[in-house]
C-alpha positions in Angstrom: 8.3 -5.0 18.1 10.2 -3.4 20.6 10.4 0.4 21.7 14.1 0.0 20.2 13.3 -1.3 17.2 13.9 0.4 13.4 12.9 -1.1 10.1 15.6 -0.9 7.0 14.3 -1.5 3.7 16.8 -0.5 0.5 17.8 -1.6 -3.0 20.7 -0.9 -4.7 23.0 -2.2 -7.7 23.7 -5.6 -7.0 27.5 -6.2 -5.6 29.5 -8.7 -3.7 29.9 -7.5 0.2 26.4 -5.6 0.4 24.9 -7.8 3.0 27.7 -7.4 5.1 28.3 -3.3 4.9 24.7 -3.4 5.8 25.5 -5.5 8.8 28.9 -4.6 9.5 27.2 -0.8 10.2 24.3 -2.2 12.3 27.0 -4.0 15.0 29.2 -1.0 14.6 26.5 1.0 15.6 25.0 -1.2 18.5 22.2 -2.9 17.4 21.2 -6.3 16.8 19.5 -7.6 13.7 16.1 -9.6 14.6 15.0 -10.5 11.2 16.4 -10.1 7.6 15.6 -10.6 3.9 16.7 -10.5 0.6 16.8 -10.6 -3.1 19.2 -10.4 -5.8 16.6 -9.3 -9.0 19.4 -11.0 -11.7 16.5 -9.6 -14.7 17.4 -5.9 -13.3 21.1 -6.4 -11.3 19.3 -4.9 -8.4 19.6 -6.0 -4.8 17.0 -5.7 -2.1 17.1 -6.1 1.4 14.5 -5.7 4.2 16.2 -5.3 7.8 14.3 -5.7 11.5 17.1 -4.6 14.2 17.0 -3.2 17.9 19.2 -0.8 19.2 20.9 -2.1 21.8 21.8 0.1 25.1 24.7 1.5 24.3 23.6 1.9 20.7 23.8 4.6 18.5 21.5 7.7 18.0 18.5 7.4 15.8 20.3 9.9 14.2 23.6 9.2 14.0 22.3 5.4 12.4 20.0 7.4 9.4 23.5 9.2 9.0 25.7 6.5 8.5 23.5 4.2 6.3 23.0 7.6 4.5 26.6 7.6 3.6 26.6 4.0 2.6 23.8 4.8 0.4 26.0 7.3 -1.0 28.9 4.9 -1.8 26.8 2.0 -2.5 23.8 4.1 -5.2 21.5 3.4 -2.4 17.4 4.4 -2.0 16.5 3.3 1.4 13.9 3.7 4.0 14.3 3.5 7.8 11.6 3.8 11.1 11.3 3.1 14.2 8.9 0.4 14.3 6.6 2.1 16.8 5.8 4.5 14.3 2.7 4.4 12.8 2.1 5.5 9.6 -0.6 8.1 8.4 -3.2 6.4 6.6 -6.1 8.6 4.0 -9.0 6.3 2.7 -11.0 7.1 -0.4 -14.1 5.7 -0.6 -17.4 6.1 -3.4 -20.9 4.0 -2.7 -19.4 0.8 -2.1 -18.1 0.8 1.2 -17.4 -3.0 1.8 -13.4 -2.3 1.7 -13.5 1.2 4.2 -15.3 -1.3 6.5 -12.6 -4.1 6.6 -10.1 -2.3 7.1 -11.4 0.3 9.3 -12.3 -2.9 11.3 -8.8 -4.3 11.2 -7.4 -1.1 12.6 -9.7 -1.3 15.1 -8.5 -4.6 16.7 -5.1 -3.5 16.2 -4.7 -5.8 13.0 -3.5 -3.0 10.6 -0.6 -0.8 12.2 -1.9 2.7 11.0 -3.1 5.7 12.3 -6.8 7.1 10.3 -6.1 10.6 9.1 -9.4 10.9 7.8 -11.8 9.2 5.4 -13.0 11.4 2.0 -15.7 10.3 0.0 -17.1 11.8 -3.6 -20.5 10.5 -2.1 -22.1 11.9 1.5 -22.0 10.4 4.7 -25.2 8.8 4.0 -24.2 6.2 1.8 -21.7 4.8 4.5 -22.2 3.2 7.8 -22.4 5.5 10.2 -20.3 3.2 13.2 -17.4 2.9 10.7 -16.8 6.8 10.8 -17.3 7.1 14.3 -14.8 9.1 15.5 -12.8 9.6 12.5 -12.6 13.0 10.2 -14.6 12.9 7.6 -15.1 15.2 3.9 -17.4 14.7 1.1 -15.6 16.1 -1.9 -18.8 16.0 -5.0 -17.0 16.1 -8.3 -17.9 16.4 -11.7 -15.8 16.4 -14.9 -15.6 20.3 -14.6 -14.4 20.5 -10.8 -12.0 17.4 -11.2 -9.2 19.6 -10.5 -10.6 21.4 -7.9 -11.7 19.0 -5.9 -7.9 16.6 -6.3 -6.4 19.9 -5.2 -8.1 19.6 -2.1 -7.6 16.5 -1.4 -4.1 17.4 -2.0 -4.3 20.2 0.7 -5.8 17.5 3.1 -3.0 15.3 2.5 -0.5 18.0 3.3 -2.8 19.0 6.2 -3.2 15.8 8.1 0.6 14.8 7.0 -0.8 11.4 5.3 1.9 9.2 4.4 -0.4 6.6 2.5 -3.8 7.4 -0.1 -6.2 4.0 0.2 -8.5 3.7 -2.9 -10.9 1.6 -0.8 -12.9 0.8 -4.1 -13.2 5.0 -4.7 -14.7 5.0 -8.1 -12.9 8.1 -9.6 -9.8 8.2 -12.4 -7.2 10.3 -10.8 -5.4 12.6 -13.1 -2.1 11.9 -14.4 -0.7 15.3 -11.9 -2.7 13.6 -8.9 -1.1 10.4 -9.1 2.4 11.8 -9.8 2.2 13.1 -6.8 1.0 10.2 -4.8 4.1 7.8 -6.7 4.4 5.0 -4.9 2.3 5.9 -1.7 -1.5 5.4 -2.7 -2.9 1.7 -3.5 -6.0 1.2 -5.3 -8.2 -2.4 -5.9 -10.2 -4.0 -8.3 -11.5 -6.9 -9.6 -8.7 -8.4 -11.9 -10.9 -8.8 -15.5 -9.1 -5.6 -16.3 -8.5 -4.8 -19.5 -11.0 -7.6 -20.6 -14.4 -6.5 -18.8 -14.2 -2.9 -18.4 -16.6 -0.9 -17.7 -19.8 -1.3 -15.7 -20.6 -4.7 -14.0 -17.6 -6.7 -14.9 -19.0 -9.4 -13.0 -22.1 -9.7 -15.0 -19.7 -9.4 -18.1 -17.4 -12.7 -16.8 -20.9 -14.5 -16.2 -21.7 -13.9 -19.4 -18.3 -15.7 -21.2 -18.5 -18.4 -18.6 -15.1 -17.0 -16.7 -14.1 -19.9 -14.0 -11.8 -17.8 -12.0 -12.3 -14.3 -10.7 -9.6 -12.5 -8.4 -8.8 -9.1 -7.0 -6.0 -6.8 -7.8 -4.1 -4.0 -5.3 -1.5 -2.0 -7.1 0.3 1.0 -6.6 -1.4 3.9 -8.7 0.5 5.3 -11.5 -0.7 7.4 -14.8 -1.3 4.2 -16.4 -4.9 3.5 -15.2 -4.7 0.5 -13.2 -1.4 -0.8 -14.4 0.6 0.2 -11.8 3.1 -2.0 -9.7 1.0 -4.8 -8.2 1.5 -5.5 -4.5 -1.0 -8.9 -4.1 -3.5 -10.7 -6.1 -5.8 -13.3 -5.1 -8.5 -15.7 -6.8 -11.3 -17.6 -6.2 -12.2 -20.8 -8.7 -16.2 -20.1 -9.6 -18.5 -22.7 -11.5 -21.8 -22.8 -13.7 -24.1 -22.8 -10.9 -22.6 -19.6 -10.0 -24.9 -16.1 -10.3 -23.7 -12.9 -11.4 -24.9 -12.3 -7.8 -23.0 -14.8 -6.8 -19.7 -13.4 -8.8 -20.2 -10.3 -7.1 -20.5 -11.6 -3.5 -17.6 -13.4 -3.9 -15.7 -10.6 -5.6 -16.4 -8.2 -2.4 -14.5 -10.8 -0.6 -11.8 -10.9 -2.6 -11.2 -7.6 -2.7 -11.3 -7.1 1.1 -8.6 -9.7 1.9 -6.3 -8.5 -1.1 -6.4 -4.6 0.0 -5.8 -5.9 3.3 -2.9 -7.6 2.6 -1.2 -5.1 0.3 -2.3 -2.3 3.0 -0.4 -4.4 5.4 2.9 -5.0 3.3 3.0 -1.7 3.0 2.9 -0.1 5.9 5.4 -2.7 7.5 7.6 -1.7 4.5 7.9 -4.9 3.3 7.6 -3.7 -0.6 10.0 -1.7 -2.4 9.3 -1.1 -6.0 11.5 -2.3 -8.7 10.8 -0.9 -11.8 7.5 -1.6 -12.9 7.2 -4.5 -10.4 7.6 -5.1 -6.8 9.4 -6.9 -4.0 7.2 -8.5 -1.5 9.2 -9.0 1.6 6.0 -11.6 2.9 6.6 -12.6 6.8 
């Protein structure tokens, strides 16, 4: 991506002549489009469009460009997001005891894999129970909770959110319920993983519990968080086929990886903005 580059990503009431207001306004306004997708939702009669364009040298203001797709929005019943490219977004990761997730994609950031910037990493659990390297040099609060400080401690986390101006909450396997107010408040910017035996193995060691009914496929989930505990939009899924000879060790090892590669992923579409939500759904603008 260049310096000049901005990322579009709308939806809208499907029309006729949408694609070309969209790009009609970008050449009016100096820019060239580098990449573009789309998808006419015929279930919902909603339109969706992803947009990759670089303003040109004579182009338009930052500014005056959010202005007149703003009024387009306006005509056209419009919800749209648009960045620069170059800038990052604010990333929060929640982690508990099992750390396998944080250290993926704390690694990925690292090598410049993941586009983010670390705000800080918050944990119900201390420092101890994490690798030291992988919060080297990043902020880091242990937040104990019980059922009685629930509130308490959310509201803090709330405060750090606000604090460190996080546009994205990771539940990097963070083994806590959030509250219904919590996760209103985090609509649609806070993904969460798990293994995807929900709602048939809930509980404590799913894994052992699939072993147990001779399951031949396990997987991974990453979903937007909503009220409804873990039915919220999904963003990626992934499986891996398992056999007899298989452990509930073995479903575990392999469920670890599962789950790093799917948070990843979804982590990834995300902060490229290439998902907009569509109801209870998403779109999955894949590159």
């Amino acid at each position: 991506m260049s310096d000049r580059s901005m990322i579009l990503a709308l939806s809208c009431p499907d029309g006729p002549g949408i694609v070309s207001a969209v790009s009609g306004l970008l050449f009016e306004a100096g820019c060239n489009i580098t990449d573009a997708q789309q998808f006419d939702d015929s279930e919902t009669g909603r339109f969706f469009m992803r947009v990759v364009f670089d303003r040109l040298d004579q182009a338009k203001s930052e500014a005056e460009i959010t202005a007149s797709i703003g009024e387009l929005s306006g005509r056209l019943g419009m919800t749209f997001t648009l960045r620069p490219s170059a800038a990052l977004k604010r990333v929060m990761l929640l982690v508990s005891k099992f750390d396998h997730c944080l250290a993926d994609l704390l690694y990925r950031w690292r090598i410049g894999e993941l586009p983010m910037e670390v705000t800080s990493v918050v944990s119900n659990h201390g420092r101890e129970h994490l690798a030291s390297e992988d919060l080297a040099g990043l902020q880091f609060h242990h937040l104990p909770v019980t059922k009685q400080t629930k509130m308490e401690q959310e509201a803090r986390i709330w405060q750090l959110v606000q604090e460190t101006r996080t546009d994205l909450v990771i539940l990097a396997r963070y083994m806590q319920i959030l509250s219904d107010g919590f996760s209103a408040k985090l609509w649609g910017r806070c993904i969460n993983i798990h293994h995807s035996f929900l709602p048939g193995f809930k509980g404590a060691k799913p894994y052992h519990q699939a072993h147990e009914r001779g399951v031949k496929l396990i997987g991974a989930t990453a979903h937007y968080v909503t009220s409804d505990l873990d039915e919220g939009p999904i963003i990626e899924q992934d499986v891996e086929r398992i056999s007899h000879r298989d452990t509930p060790e073995d479903l575990v090892r392999k469920g670890r990886d599962i789950e790093r590669r799917v948070l990843a992923r979804a982590v990834r579409h995300h902060l490229e903005d290439r998902v907009v939500l569509n109801g209870k759904k998403t779109v999955v603008f894949t590159s």
